[in-house]
N, C-alpha and C positions, 0 to 999 in steps of 0.2 A: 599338398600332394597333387591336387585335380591342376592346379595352375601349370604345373613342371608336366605332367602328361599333356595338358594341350600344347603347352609351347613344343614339348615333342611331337607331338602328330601334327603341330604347323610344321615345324620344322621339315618332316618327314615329306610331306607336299613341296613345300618351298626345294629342297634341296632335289625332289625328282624333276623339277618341274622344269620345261625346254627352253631352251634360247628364247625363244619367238616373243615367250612371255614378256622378255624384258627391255625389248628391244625399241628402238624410238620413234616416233609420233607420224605418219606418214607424211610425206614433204607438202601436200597439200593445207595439212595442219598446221605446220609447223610455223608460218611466217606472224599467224594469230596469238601464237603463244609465247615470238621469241622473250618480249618485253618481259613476260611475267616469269619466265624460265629462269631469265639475267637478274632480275629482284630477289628471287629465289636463292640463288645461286648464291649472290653476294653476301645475302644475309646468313646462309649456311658458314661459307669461308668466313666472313667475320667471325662469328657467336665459336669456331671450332680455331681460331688463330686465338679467341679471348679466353677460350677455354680449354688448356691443351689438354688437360684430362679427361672431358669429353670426347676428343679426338684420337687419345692413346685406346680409349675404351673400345669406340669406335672402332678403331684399326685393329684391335685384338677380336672382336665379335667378326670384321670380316675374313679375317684370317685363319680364326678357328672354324668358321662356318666351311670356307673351302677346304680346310683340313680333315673337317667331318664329310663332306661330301666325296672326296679322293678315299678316303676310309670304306666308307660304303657302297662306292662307286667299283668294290674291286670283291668280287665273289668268295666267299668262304668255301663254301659246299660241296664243292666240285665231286661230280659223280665219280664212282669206283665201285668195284663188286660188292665193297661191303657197308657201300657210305648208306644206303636206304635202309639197313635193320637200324646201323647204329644213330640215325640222324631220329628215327620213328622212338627208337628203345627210348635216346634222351628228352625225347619232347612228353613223353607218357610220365616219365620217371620224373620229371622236374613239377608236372603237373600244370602248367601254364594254359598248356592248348584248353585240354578238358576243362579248365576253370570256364574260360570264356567262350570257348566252343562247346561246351555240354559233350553227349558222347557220338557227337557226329563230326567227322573230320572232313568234310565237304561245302561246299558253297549250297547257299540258301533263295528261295523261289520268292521272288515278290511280284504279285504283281498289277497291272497298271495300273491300279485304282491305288493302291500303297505308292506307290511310286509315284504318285501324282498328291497325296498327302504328304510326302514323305517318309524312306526308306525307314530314317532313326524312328520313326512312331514303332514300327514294327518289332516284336520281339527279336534279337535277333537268333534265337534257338530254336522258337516256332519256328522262323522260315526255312532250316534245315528239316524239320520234320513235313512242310510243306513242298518242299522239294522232293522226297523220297514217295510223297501220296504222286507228285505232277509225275515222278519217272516211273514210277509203277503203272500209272494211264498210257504212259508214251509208248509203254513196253506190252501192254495191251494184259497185264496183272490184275487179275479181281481176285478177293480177299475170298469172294464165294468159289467161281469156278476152279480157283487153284488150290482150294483148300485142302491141306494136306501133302500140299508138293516137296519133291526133294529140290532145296535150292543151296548153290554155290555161289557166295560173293566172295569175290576178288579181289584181292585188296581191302583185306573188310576192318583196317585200323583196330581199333578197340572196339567193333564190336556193335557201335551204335543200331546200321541199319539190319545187321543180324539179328540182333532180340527184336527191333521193331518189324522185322517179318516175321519170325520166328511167332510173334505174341498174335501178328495180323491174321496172318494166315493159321492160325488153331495149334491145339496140340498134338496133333496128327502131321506137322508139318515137318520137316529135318532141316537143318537149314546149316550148313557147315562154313566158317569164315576162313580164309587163308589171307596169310602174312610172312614178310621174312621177321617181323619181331618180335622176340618172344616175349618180352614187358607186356605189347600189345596184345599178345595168346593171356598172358596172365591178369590183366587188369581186363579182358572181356568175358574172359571165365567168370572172375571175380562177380561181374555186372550180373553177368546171366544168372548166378547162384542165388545171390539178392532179390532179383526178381519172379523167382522160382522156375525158369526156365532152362528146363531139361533140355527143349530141344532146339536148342542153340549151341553148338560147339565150336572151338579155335584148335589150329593148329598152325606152328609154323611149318612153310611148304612154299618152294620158287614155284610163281605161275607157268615158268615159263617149261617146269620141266613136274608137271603133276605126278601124283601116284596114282592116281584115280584111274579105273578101267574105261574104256569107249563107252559112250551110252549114259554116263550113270548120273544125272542129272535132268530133271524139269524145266527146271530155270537155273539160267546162268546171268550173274549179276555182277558188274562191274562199276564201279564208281569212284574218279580219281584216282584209276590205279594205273594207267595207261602210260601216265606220263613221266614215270620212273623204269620204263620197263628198256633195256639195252635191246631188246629184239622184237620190233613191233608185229612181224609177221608170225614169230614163234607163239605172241601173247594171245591174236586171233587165234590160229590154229588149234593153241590147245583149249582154247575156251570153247571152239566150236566142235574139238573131238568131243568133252567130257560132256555137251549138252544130247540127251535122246533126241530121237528123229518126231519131229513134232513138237519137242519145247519151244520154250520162249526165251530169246538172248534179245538183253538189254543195256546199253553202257553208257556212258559219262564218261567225257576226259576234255582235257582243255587241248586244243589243235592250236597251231598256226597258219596262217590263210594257206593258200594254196599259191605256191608260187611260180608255176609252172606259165601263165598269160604275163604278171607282173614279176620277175626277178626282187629280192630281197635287195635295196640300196644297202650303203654304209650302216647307216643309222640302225636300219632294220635285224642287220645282220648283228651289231656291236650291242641292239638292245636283248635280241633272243639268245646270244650267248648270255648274257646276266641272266637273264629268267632261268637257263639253266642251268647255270652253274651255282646261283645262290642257294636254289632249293636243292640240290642235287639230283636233277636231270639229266641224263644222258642227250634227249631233245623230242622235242616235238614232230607229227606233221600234220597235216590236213588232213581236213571231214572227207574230201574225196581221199585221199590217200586210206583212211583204213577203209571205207566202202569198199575201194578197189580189194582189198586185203581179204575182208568178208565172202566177197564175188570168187575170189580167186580160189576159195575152198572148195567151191563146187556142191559143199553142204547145206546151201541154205537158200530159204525162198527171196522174196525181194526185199530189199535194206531199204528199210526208210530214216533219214538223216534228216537234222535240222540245228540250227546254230541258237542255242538257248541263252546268247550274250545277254540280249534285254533283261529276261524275267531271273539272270543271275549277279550280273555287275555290279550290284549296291554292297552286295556282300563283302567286295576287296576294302573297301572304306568303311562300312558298317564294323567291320574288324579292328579296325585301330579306333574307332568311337567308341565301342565297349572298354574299351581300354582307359581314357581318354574319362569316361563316367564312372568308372571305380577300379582304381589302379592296385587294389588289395591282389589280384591277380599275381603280380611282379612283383611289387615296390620294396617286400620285405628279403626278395632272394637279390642283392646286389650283386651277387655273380652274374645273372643273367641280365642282367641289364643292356649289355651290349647287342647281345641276342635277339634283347625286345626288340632295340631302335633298327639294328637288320630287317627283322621280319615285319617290322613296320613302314620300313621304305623299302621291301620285295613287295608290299601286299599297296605301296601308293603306284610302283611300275607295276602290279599287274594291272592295276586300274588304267594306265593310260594306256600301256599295249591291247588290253581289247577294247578301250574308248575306239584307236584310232584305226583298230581294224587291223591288228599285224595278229592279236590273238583269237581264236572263236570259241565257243563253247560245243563242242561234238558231242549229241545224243546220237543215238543207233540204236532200232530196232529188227528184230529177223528174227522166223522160225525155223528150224531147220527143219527140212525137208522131208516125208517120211522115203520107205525107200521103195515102194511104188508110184510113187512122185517123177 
């Protein structure tokens, strides 16, 4: 079982991987190497003309390999108003995410000194719960001075970093999750009941169109929820109506660079259509682009931004490792199989899109302003 998972997660690398990789030797090299290139050669063509059935196998492994690449090379997910309950309801409901993501459905914090031992040493579920301590600091949250706050997260999946504030911040805290998914409303309930956490609740509720009155919030928390929202300007505004004058808004989303100095090429353009159409994306934009967004409300003090690629990027690969180390996760649901090897080469292109710098990691922090300010 562990052999067929790595040859898939090689696989899953090889088949994202670009041109350039495979391309030949630079001409300055090349005249060192012809001799041994021609020996090479020959003896390949020999041994594959003596052995045609090596050669049929051969030719079937490259054929299917480019068949699976054109396969996965072509987006499933494609956004629509209802594709983000039903793509969240089926990932809860199949069980797969939570197995290997525990109950946090976000990218995890490492950093340099891990990163410099190696990512795979790391848990990979600590570093989601290390993530959620670094954005609570970024967002200027103390477990003391805020204890007891009314907090709204956004986008709150199942629930993960709702109980672990709910739990951090005391039982004096309210801490309410929204979702379009209701599996997600029911399996974070479920969570909170278990761990005897009253005051952690779910509801399903479009961010973009709250119930919530002006004012009613301390903290307003977002995390990965940005980048499925069809109306990026609607998502700011209304997160910065429901925060009071004086809280703390804090967020996470994945951007793409800013394109406005460098234009997106070909490349750039045909790979962030995949990024969003695999996951169900409507699209991304820039760390400046929501800044601008934040400013444009008029409600809030100064936005401090910063791109958290480094201390997040291990995470896209750590993700098909856990897999890759104990495939009990999958191996016994063969329906989802297809699914797996999807979201196992969406999660090796996100890794190269923010290697090369087309993806960023957007933190933001701001208070809002009181109103003698």
């Amino acid at each position: 079982m562990r052999t067929f998972a790595s040859a898939a997660a090689a696989g899953s690398f090889l088949l994202a991987a670009p041109s350039s990789a495979f391309t030949t030797q630079p001409r300055q090299q090349q005249s060192s190497s012809t001799a041994l290139s021609m020996g090479l050669k020959t003896q390949i063509v020999s041994k594959v003309v003596q052995n045609p059935i090596t050669a049929a196998v051969a030719g079937t492994a490259l054929v299917g390999t480019a068949a699976v690449k054109v396969v996965l090379d072509r987006p499933s997910r494609t956004y629509n108003e209802n594709s983000v309950a039903e793509e969240y309801d089926a990932w809860t409901q199949d069980g797969i995410l939570e197995y290997y993501w525990g109950e946090h459905i976000h990218l995890g914090y490492y950093d340099e000194e891990e990163m410099k031992n190696g990512y795979k040493k790391k848990d990979f579920i600590q570093a989601k719960y290390d993530f959620i301590d670094e954005m609570m600091a970024f967002g200027g949250i103390d477990a003391e001075a805020d204890k007891g706050a009314k907090v709204l997260d956004v986008g709150c999946g199942f629930g993960g970093t709702s109980r672990y504030l709910a739990d951090k911040l005391g039982p004096k805290a309210d801490v309410t999750g929204i979702t379009l998914s209701p599996n997600q409303v029911k399996r974070g309930t479920e969570l909170a009941e278990e761990r005897g956490l009253s005051n952690a609740k779910f509801t399903v509720m479009n961010a973009l169109e709250m119930d919530f009155p002006d004012n009613s919030f301390d903290i307003v928390w977002a995390c990965e929820s940005g980048e499925h929202m069809p109306d990026k300007e609607a998502y700011i505004n209304e997160m910065m109506r429901v925060l009071k004058p004086g809280g703390k808004f804090v967020m996470a989303t994945w951007c793409q660079r800013d394109d406005r100095e460098v234009p997106f090429d070909k490349k750039d353009k045909r790979d962030l259509r995949f990024l969003y159409e695999e996951w169900t994306h409507p699209y991304f934009i820039s760390i400046e682009a929501y800044a601008e967004l934040i400013d444009a409300t008029k409600l809030m003090g100064s936005v401090k931004t910063a791109d958290w690629c480094e201390p997040t990027i291990a995470s896209w690969r750590h993700s098909i490792w856990v897999g890759v180390y104990d495939p009990r996760g999958f191996i016994f649901k063969p329906t989802k199989y297809l699914k797996c090897a999807r979201d196992a080469y969406c999660l090796e292109r996100m890794h190269r899109a923010f290697k090369r710098g087309l993806m960023e990691y957007g933190m933001f922090a701001a208070t809002k302003a009181k109103k003698d300010e």
